[in-house]
C-alpha positions as CSV (number, residue, x, y, z in Angstrom):
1,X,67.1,78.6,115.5
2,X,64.5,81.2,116.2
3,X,63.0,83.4,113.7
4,X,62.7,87.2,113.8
5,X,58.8,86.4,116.0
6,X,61.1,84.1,118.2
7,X,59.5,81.0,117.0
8,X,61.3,78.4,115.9
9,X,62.5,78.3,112.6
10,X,64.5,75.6,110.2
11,X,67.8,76.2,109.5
12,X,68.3,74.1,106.5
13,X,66.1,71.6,104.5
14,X,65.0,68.7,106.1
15,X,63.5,65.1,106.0
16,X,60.2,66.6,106.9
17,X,60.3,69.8,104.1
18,X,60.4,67.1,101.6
19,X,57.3,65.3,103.0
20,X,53.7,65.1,102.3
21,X,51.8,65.3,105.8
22,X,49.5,63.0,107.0
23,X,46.0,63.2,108.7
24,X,45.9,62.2,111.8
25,X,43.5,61.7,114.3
26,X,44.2,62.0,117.8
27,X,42.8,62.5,121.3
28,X,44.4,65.3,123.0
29,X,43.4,67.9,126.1
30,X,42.2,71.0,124.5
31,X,43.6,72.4,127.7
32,X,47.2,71.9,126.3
33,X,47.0,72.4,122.9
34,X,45.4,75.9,123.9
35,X,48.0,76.4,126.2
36,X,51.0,75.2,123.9
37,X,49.4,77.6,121.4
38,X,49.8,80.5,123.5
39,X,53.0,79.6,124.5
40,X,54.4,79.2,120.9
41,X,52.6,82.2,119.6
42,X,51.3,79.8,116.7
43,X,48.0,80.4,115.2
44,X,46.8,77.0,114.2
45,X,46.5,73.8,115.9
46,X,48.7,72.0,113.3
47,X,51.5,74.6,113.9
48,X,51.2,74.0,117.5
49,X,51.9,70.5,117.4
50,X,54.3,70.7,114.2
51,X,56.8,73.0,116.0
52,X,56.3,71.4,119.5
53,X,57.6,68.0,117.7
54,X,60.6,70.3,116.0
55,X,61.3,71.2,119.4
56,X,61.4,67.4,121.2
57,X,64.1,66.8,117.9
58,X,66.1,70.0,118.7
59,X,65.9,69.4,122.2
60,X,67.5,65.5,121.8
61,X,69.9,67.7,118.9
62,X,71.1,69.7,121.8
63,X,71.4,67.1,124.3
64,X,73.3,64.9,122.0
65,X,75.8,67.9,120.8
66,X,76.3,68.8,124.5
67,X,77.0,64.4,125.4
68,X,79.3,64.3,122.0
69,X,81.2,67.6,123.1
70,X,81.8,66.6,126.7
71,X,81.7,63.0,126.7
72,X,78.4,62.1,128.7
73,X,77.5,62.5,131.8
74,X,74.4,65.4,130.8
75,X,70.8,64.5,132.5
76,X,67.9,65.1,131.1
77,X,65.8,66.9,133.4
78,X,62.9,66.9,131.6
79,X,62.6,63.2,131.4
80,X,59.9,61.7,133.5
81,X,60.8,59.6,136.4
82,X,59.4,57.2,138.8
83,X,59.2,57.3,142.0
């Protein structure tokens, strides 16, 4: 659900409220982090990637709602293929 600044926001408690974070360390393009940020309107780096992972889970909620409501047959467009 989306907040009142149209970011996305938590709806209940979760597995994740409850949890210390971690430090991480990782090797990512600044390119998309910087991009990511100005597509999320987030103001940190850590924001960035903690609400692009909150949308990969509500984006696999959705598509699992949508398969248990109809009974399969939904693609996942976003899914990377081969060719």
């Amino acid at each position: 659900m989306l907040d009142q600044t149209g970011r996305l926001s938590h709806t209940g408690a979760t597995e994740a409220d409850s949890e210390n974070p971690r430090k991480k360390n990782f090797r990512l393009h600044q390119s998309k982090i910087d991009r990511a940020m100005e597509v999320l309107g987030t103001r940190t780096e850590t924001e960035t990637i903690e609400q692009a992972l909150d949308l990969i889970v509500f984006q696999r909620q959705l598509l699992d709602g949508i398969d248990a409501l109809y009974g399969g047959g939904i693609v996942n467009v976003f899914e990377e293929t081969e060719e």
